[in-house]
Backbone as CSV, one residue per row, in Angstrom:
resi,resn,N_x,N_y,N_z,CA_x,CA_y,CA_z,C_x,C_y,C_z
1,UNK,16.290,12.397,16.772,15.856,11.219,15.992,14.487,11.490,15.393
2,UNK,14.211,11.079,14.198,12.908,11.521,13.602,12.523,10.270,12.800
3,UNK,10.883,10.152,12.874,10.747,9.024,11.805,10.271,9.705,10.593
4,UNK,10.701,8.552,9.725,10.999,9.332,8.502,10.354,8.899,7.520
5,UNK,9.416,9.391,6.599,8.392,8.604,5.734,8.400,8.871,4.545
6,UNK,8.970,7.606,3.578,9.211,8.157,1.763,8.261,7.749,1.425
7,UNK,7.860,8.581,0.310,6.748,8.445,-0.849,5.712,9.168,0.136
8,UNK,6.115,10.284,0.806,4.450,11.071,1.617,3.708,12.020,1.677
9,UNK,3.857,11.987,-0.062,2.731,12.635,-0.432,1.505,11.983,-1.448
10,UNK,2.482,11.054,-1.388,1.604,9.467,-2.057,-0.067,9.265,-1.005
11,UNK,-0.532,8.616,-1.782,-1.995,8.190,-1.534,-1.580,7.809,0.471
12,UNK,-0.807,6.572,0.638,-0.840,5.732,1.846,0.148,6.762,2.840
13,UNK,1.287,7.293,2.160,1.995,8.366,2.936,1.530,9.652,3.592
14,UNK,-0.059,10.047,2.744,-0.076,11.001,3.358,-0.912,10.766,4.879
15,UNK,-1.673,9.810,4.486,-2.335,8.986,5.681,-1.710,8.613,6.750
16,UNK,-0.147,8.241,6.999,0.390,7.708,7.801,1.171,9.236,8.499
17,UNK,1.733,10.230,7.314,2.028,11.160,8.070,0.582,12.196,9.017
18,UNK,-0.177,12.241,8.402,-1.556,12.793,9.248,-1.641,12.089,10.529
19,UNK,-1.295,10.652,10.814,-1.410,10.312,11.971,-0.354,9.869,12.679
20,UNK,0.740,9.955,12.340,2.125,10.392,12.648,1.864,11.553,13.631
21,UNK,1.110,12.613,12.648,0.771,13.956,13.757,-0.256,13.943,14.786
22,UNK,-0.666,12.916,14.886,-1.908,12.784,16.171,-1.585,12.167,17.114
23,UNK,0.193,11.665,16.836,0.982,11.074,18.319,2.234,11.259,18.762
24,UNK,2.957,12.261,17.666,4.615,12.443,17.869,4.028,14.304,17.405
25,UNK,5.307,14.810,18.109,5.706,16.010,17.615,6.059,16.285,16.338
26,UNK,5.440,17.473,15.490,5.424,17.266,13.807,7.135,17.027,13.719
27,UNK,8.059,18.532,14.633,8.911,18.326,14.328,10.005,16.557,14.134
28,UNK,9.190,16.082,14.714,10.067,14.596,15.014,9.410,14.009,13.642
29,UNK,8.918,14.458,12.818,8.442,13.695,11.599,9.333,14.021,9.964
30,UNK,9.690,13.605,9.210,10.074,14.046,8.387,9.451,13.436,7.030
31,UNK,9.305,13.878,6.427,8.757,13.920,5.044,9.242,13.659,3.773
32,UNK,9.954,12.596,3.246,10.581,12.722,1.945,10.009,12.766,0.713
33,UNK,10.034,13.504,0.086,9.272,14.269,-0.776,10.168,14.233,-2.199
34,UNK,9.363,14.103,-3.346,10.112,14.660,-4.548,9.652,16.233,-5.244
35,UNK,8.570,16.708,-4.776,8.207,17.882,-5.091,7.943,18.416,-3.995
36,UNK,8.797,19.653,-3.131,8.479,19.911,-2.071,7.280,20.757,-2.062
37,UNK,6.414,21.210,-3.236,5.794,21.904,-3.629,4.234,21.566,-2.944
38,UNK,4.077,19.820,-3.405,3.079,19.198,-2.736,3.183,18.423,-1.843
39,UNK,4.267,18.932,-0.441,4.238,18.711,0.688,4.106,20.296,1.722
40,UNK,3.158,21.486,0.884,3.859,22.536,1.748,2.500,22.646,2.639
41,UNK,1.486,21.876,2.725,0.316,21.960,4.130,1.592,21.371,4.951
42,UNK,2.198,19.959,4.636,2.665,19.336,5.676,3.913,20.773,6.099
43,UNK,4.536,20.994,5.455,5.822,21.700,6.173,4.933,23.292,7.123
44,UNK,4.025,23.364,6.391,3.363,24.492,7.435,2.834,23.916,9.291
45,UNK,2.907,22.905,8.556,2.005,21.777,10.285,2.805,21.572,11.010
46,UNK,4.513,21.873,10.603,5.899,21.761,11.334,6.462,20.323,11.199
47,UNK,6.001,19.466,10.186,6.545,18.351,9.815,8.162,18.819,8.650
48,UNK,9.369,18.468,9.048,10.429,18.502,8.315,10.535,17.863,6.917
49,UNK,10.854,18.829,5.647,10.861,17.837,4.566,11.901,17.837,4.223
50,UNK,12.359,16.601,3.622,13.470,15.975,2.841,12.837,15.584,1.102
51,UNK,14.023,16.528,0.290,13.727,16.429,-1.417,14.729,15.607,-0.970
52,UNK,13.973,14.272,-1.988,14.902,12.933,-2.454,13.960,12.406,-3.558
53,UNK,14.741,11.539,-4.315,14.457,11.223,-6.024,15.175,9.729,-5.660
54,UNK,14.035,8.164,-5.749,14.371,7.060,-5.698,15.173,6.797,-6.881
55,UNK,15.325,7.421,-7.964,15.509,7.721,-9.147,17.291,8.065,-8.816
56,UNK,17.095,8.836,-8.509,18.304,10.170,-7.992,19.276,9.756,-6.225
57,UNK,20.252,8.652,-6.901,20.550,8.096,-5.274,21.466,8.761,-4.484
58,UNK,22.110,9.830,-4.937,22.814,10.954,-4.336,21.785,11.867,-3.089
59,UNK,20.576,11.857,-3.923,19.947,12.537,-3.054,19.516,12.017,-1.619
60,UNK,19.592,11.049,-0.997,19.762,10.482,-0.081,20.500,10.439,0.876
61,UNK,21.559,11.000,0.086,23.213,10.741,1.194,23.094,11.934,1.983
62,UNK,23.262,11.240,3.622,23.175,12.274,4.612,21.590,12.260,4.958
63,UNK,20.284,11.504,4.136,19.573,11.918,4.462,18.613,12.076,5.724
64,UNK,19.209,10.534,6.228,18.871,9.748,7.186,20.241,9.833,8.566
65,UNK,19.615,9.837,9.187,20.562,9.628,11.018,20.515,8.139,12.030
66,UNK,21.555,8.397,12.631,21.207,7.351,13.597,20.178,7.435,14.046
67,UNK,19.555,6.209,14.321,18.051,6.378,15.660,17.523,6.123,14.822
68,UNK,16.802,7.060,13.735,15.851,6.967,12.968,14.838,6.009,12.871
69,UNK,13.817,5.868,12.621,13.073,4.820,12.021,12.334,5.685,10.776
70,UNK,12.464,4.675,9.966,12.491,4.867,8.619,10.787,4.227,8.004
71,UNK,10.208,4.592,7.408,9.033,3.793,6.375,9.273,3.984,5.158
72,UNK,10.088,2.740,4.282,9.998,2.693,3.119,8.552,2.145,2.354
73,UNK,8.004,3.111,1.749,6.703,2.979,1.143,7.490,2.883,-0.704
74,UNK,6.609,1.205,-1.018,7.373,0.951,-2.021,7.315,1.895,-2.995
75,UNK,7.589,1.875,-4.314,7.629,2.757,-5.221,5.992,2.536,-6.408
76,UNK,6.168,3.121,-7.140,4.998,2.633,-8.390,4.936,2.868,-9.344
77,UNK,6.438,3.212,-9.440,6.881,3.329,-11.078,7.684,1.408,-11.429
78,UNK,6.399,0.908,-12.400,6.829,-0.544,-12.440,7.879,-0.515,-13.298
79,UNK,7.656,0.753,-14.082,9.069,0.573,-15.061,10.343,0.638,-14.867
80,UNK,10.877,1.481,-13.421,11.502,1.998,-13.718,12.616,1.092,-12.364
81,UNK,12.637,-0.384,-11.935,12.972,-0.734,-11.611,12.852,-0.937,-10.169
82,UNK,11.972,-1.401,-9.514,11.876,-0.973,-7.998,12.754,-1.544,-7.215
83,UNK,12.867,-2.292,-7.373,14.359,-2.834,-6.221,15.589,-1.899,-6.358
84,UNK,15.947,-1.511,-7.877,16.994,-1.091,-7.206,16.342,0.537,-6.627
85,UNK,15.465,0.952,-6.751,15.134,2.222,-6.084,15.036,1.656,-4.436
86,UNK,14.391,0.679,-4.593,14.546,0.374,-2.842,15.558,0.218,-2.041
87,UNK,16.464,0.215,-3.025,17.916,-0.560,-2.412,18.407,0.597,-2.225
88,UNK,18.272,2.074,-2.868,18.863,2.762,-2.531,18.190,3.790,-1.283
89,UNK,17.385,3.285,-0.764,16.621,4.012,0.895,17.365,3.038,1.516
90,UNK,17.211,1.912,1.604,17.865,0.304,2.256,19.731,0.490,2.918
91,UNK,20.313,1.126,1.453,21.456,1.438,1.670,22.044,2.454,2.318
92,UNK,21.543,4.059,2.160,21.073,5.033,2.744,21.229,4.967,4.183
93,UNK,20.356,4.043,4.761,19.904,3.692,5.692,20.670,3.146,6.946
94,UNK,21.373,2.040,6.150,22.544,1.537,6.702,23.256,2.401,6.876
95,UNK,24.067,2.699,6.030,24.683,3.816,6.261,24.845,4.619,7.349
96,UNK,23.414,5.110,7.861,23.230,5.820,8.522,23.035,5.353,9.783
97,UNK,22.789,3.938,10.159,22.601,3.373,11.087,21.524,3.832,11.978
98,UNK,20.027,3.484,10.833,18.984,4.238,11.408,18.339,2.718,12.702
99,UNK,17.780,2.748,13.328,17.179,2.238,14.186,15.982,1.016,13.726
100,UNK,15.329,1.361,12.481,14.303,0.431,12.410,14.230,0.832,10.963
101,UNK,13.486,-0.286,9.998,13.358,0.523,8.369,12.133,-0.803,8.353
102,UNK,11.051,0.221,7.972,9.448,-0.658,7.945,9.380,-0.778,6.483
103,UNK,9.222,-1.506,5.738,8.937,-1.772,4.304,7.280,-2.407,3.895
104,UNK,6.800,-1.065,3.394,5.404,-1.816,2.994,5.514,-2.692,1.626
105,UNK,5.542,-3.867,2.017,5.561,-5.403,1.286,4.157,-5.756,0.476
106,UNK,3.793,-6.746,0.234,2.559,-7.461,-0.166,2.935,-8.953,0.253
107,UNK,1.648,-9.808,0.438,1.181,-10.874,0.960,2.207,-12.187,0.858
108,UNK,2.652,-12.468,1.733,4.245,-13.820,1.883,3.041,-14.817,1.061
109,UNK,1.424,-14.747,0.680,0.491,-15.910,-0.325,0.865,-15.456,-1.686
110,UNK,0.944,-14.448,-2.141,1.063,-13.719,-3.745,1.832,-14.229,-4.324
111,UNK,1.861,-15.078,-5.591,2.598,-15.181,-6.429,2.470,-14.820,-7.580
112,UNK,1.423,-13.906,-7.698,1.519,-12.691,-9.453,2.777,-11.712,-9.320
113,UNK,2.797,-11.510,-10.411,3.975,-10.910,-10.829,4.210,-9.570,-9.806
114,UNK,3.007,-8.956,-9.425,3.420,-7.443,-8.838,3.918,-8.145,-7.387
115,UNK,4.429,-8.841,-6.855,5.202,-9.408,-5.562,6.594,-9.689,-5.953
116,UNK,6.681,-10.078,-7.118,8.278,-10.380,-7.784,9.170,-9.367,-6.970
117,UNK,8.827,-7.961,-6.960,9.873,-6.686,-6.553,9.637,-7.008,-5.100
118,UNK,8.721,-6.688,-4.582,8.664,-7.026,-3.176,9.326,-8.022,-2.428
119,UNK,9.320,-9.350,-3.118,10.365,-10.440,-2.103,11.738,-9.956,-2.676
120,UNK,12.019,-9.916,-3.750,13.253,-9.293,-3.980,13.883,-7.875,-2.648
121,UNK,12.619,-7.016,-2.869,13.095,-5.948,-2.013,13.237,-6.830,-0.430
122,UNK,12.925,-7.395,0.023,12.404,-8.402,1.215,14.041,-8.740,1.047
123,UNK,14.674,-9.672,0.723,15.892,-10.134,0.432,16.803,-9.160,0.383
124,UNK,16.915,-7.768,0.071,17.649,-6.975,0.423,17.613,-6.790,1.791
125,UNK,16.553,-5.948,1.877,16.551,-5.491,3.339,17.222,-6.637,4.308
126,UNK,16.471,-8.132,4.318,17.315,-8.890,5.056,18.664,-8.880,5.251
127,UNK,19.614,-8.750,3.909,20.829,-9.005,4.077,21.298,-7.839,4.228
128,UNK,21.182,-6.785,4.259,21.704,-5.315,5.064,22.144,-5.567,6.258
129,UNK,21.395,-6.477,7.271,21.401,-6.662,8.477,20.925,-5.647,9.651
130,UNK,20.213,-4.398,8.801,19.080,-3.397,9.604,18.043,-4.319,10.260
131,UNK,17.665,-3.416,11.473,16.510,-4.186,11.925,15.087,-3.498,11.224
132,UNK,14.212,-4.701,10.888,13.507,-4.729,9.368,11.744,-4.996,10.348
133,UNK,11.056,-4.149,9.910,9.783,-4.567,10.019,8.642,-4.749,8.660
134,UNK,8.618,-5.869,8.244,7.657,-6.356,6.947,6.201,-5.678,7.205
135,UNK,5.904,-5.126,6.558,4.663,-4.960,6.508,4.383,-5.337,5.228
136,UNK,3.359,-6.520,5.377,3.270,-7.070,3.943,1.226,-6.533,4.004
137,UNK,1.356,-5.470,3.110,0.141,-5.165,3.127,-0.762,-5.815,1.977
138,UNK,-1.824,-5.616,2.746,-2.666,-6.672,1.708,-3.502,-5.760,0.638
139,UNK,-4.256,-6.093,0.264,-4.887,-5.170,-1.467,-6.138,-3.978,-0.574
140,UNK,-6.031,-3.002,-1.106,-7.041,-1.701,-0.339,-8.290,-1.684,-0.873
141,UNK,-9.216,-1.342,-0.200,-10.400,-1.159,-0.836,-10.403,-0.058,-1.514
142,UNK,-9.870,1.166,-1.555,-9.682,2.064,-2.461,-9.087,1.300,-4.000
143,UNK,-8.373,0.386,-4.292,-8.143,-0.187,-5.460,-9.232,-0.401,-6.404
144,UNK,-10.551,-0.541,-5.570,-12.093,-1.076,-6.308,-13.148,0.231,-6.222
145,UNK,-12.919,1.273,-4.641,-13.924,1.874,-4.775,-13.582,3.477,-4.632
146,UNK,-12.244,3.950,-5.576,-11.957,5.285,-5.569,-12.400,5.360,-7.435
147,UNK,-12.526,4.422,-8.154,-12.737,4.514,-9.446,-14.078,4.227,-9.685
148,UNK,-15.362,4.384,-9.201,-16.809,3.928,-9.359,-17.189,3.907,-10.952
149,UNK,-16.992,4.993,-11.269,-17.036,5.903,-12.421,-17.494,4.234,-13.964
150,UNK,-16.636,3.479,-14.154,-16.905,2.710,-14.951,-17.628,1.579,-14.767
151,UNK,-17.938,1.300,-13.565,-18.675,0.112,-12.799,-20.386,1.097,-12.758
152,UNK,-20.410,2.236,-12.224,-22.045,2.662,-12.572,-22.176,2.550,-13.916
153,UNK,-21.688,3.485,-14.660,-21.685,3.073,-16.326,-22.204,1.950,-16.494
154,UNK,-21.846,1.422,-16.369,-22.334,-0.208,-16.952,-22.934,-1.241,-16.049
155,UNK,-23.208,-0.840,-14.933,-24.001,-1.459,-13.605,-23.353,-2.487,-13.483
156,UNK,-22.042,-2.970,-13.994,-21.540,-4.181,-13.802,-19.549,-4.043,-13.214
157,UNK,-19.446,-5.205,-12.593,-18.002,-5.184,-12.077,-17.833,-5.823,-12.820
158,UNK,-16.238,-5.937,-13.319,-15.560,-6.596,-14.351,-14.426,-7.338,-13.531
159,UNK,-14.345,-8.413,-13.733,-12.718,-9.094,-12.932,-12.683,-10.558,-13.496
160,UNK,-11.124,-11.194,-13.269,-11.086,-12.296,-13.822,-10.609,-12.827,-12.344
161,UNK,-11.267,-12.821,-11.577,-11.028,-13.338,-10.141,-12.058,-14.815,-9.836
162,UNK,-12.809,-14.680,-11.266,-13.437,-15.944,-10.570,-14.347,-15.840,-9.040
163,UNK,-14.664,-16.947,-8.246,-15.574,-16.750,-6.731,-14.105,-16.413,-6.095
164,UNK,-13.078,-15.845,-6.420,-12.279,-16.071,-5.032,-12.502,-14.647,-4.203
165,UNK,-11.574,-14.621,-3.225,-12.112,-13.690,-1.845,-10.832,-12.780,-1.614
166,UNK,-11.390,-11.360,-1.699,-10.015,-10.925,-1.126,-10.108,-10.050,0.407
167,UNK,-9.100,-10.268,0.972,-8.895,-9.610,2.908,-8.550,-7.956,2.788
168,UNK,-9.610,-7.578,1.706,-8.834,-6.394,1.602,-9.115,-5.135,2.677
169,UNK,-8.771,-4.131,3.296,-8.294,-3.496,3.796,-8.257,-2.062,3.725
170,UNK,-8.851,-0.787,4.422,-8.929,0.688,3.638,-7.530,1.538,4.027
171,UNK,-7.168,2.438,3.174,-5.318,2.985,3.010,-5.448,3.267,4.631
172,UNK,-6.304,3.684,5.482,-5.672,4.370,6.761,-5.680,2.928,7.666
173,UNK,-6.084,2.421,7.235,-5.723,0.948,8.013,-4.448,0.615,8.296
174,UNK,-4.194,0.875,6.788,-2.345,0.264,6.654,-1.699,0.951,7.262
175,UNK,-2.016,2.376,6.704,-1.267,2.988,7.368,-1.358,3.612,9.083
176,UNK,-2.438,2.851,9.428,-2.496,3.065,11.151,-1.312,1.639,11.861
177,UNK,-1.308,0.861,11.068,-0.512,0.004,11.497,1.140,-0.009,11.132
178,UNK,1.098,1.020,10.115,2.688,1.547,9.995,3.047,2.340,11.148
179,UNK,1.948,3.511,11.840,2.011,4.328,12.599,2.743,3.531,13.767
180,UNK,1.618,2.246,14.135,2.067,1.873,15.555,3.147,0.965,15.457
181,UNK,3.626,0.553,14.659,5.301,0.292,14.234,6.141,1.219,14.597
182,UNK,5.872,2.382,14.312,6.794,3.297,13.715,6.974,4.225,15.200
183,UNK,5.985,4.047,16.144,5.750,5.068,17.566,5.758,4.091,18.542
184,UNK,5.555,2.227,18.140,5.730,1.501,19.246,7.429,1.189,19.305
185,UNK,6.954,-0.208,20.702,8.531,-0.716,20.894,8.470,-2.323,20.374
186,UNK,9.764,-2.955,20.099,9.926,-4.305,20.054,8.917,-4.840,18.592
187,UNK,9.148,-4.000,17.355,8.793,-4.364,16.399,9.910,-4.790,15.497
188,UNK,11.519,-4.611,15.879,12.304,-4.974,15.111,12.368,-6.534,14.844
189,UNK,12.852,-6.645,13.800,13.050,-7.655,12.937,11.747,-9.139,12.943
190,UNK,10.591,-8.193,12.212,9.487,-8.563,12.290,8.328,-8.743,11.297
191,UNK,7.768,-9.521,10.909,7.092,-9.780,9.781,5.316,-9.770,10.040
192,UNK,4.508,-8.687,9.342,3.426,-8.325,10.045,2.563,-9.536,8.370
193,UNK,1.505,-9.993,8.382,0.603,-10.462,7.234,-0.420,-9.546,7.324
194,UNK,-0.683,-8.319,6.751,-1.965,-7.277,7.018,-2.906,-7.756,6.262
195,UNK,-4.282,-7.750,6.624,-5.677,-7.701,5.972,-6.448,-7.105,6.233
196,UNK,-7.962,-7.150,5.930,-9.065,-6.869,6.435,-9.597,-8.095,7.085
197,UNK,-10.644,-7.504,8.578,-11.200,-8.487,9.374,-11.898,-9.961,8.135
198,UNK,-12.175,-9.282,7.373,-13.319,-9.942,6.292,-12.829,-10.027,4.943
199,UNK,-13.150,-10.869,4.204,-12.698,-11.324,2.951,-14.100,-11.225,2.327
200,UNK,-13.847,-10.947,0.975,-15.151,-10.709,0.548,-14.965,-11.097,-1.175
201,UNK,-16.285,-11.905,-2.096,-16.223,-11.680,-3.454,-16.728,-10.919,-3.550
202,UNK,-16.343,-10.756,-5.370,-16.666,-9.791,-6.014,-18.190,-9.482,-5.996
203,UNK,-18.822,-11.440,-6.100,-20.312,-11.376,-5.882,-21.389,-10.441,-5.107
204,UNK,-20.154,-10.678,-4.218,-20.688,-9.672,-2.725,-20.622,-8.212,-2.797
205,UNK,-19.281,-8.027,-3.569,-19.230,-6.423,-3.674,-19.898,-5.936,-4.517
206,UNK,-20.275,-6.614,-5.620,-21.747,-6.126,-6.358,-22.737,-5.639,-5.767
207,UNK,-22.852,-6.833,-5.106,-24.703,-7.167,-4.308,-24.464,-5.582,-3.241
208,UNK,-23.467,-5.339,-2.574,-23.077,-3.819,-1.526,-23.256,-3.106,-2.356
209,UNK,-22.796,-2.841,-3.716,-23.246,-1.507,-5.028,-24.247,-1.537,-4.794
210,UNK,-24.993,-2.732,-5.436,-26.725,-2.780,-5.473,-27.308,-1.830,-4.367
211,UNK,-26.688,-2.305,-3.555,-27.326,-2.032,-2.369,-27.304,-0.411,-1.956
212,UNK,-26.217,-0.167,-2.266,-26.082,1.375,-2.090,-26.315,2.277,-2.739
213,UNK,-26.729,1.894,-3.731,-27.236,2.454,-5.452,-28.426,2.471,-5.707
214,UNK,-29.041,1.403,-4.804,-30.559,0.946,-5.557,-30.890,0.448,-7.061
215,UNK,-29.691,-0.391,-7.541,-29.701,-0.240,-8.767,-28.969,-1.840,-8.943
216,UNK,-29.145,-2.605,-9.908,-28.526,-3.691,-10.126,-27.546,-3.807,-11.049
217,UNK,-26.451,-4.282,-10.305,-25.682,-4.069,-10.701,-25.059,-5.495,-10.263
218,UNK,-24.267,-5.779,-11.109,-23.757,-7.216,-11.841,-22.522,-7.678,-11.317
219,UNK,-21.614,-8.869,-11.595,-20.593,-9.147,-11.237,-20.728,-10.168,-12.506
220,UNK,-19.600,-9.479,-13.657,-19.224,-10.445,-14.508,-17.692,-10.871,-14.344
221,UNK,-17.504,-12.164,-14.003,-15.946,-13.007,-14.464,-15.883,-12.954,-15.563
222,UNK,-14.801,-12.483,-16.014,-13.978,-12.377,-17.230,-12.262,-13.645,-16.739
223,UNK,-12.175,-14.308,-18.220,-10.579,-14.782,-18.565,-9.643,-13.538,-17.980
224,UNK,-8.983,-14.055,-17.724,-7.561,-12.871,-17.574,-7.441,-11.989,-18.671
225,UNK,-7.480,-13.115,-19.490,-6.673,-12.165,-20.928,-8.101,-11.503,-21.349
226,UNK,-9.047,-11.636,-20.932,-10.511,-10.610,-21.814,-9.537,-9.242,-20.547
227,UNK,-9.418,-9.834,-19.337,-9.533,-8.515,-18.601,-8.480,-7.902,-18.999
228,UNK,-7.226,-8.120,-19.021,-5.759,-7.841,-19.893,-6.246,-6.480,-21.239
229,UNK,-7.290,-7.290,-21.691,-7.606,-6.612,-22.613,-8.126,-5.161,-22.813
230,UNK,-9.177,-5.590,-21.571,-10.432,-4.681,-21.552,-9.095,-3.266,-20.632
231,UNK,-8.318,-3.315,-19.789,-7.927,-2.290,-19.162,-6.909,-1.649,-20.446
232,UNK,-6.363,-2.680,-21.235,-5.067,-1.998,-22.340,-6.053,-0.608,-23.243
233,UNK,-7.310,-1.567,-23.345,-8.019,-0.276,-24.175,-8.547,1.096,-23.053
234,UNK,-8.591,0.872,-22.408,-9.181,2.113,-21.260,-7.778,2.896,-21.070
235,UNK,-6.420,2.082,-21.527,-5.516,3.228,-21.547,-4.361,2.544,-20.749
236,UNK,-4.702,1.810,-19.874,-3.360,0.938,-18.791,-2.067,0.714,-19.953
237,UNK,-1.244,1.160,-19.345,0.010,0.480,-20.094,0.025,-1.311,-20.308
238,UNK,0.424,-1.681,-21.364,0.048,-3.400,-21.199,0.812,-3.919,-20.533
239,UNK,2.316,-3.614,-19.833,2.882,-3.844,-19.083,1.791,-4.360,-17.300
240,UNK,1.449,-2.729,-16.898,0.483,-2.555,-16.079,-0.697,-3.464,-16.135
241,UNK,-1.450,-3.201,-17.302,-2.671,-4.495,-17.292,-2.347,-5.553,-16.673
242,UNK,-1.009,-6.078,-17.517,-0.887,-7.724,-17.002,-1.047,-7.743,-15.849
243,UNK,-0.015,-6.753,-15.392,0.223,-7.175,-13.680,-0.839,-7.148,-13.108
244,UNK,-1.722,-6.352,-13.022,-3.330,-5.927,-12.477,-3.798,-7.583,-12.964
245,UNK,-3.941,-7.583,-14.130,-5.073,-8.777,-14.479,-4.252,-10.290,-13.792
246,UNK,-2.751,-9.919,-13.591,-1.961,-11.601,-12.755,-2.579,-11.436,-11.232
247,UNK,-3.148,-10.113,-10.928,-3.344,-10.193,-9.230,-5.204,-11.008,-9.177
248,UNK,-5.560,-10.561,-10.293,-7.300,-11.431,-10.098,-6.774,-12.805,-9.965
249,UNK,-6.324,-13.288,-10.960,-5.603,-14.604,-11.362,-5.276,-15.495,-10.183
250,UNK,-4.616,-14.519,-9.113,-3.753,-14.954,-7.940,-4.813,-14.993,-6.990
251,UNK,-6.185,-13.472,-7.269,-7.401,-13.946,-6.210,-8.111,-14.993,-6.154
252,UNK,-8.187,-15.181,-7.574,-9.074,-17.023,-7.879,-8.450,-18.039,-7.044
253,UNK,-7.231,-17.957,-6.880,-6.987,-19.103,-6.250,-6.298,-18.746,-4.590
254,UNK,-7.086,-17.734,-4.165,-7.025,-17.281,-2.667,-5.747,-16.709,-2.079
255,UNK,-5.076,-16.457,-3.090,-3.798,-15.774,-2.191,-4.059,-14.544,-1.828
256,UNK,-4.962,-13.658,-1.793,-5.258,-12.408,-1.247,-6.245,-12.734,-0.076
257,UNK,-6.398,-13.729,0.331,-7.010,-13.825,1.753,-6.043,-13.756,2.595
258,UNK,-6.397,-13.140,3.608,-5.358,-12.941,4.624,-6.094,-12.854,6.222
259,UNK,-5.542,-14.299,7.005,-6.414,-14.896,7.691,-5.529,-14.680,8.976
260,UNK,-4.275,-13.852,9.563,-3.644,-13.751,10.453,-4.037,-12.646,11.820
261,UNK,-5.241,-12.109,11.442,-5.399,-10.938,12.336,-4.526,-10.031,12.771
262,UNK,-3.177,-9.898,11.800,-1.999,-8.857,12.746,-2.711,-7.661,12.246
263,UNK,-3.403,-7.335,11.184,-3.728,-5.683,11.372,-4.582,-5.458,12.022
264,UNK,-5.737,-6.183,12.782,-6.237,-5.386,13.516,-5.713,-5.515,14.704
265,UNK,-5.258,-6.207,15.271,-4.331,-6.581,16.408,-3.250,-5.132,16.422
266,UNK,-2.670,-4.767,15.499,-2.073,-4.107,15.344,-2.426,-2.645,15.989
267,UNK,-3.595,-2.322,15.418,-4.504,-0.918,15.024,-5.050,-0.912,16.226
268,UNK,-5.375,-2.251,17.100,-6.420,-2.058,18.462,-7.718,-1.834,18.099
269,UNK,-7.847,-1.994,17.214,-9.681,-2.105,16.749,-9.966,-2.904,15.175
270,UNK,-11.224,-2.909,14.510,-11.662,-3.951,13.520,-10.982,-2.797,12.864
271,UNK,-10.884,-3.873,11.276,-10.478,-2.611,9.933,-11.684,-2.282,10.031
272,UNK,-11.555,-1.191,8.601,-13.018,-0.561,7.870,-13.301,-1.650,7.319
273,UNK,-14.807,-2.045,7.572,-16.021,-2.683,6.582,-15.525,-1.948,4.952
274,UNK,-15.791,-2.888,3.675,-15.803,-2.759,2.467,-16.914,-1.456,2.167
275,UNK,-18.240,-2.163,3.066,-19.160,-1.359,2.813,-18.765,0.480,3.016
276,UNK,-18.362,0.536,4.130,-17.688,2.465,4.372,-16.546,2.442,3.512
277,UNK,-15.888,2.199,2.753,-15.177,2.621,1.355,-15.957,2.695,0.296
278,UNK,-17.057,1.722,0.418,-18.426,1.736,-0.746,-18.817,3.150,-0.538
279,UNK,-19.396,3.352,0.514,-20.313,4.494,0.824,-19.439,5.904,0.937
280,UNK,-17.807,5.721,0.917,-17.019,6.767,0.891,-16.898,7.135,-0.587
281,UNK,-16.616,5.887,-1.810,-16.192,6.022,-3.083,-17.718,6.688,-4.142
282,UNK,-19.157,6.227,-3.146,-19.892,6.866,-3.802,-20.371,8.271,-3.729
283,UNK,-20.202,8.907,-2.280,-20.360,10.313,-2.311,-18.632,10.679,-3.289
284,UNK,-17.692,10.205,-3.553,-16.230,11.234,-4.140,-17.086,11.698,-5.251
């Protein structure tokens, strides 16, 4: 039986398989991969890879075993339909009569558009009748502080979030709490609300630049549609913008707070402070 982790060579996958290896045998890990090319540290570390294409649903068949526990890590191609790519790990799965299938979700508060696929995918998985662990993860601090680059430029943050607050959360967080899903017991058919200990504005995450910069640096609210705007010209697909600029939209009015304590409960210790993703995104 092996747990089995798609999308892991992705940003959050590779995090969860790295500590996958700091508590199971590599061999008991498997890797689904679309380029086995940039999974070959992992296959040298004795982690097993599986080429599969969410795209490509043949490639799946057989991929998965009984026992299994599975981490479906959603997709991030918005174009290209994510449910039914999810549906085809979901189905797969069944199939195979794997043991557990963890789905990293977003916030049961979200109602911007980038959650649309997610409760949808949520509604599959339910009616499969697999035993299902939600991980509805909440927004990363890497979303704000792996891109510094245009915020020093201009000493100012840009968002149409208004004062609202988000519970956000750093990628090994999430993925320490996929881990202990995925290596504990009695997580089936279970719905986790992940955050950070702390919710924080934008106000605030300025004033932490300032602070770490020595330099003043701003927090301007922007309309949606200025921000809509401002990312279409930096290059975002306008598809993409929207969705980005519907999630500020959704922060103004607090649905990215996330006030349940299951991730650190989860993890056995506090998340990362905003500030150590600050101080990580400014030495990258």
């Amino acid at each position: 039986m092996s747990i089995v982790v798609t999308g892991a060579t992705g940003h959050l996958g590779r995090h969860v398989v790295e500590q996958l290896l700091e508590k199971v045998p590599a061999d008991r890990i498997t890797a689904v991969v679309r380029d086995e090319a940039k999974a070959a540290d992992l296959a040298a570390r004795g982690v097993k890879l599986a080429v599969a294409d969410y795209n490509v649903p043949e490639t799946f068949d057989g991929l998965f075993a009984a026992g299994d526990k599975v981490l479906l890590i959603s997709g991030n191609e918005f174009d290209k339909g994510r449910v039914g790519q999810h549906t085809v790990v979901i189905e797969a799965a069944k199939a195979a009569g794997v043991a557990l299938l963890a789905y990293t979700s977003a916030p049961g508060t979200l109602t911007a558009a980038l959650a649309d696929d997610h409760r949808a995918t949520e509604e599959v998985l339910l009616a499969s009748g697999l035993p299902y662990s939600l991980l509805r993860n909440g927004w990363y601090h890497e979303n704000y502080t792996e891109n510094l680059a245009p915020v020093l430029e201009h000493d100012a943050v840009v968002a149409a979030a208004g004062e609202g607050r988000v519970s956000s959360a750093a990628r090994a967080d999430y993925a320490a709490a996929a881990v202990a899903v995925l290596t504990g017991e009695g997580h089936e058919n279970t719905t986790y609300e992940l955050g950070g200990d702390e919710a924080w504005s934008f106000a605030e995450y300025a004033a932490e630049l300032s602070r770490q910069t020595g330099r003043e640096i701003v927090y301007n609210a922007v309309p949606v549609e200025t921000l809509t705007g401002i990312l279409t010209g930096a290059g975002v697909p306008a598809p993409v913008a929207g969705i980005l600029a519907g999630v500020d939209a959704s922060i103004e009015k607090g649905e990215l707070v996330v006030s349940s304590g299951d991730l650190s409960r989860l993890i056995g210790r506090p998340t990362t402070p905003l500030a150590e993703a600050v101080t990580a995104g400014l030495k990258g």
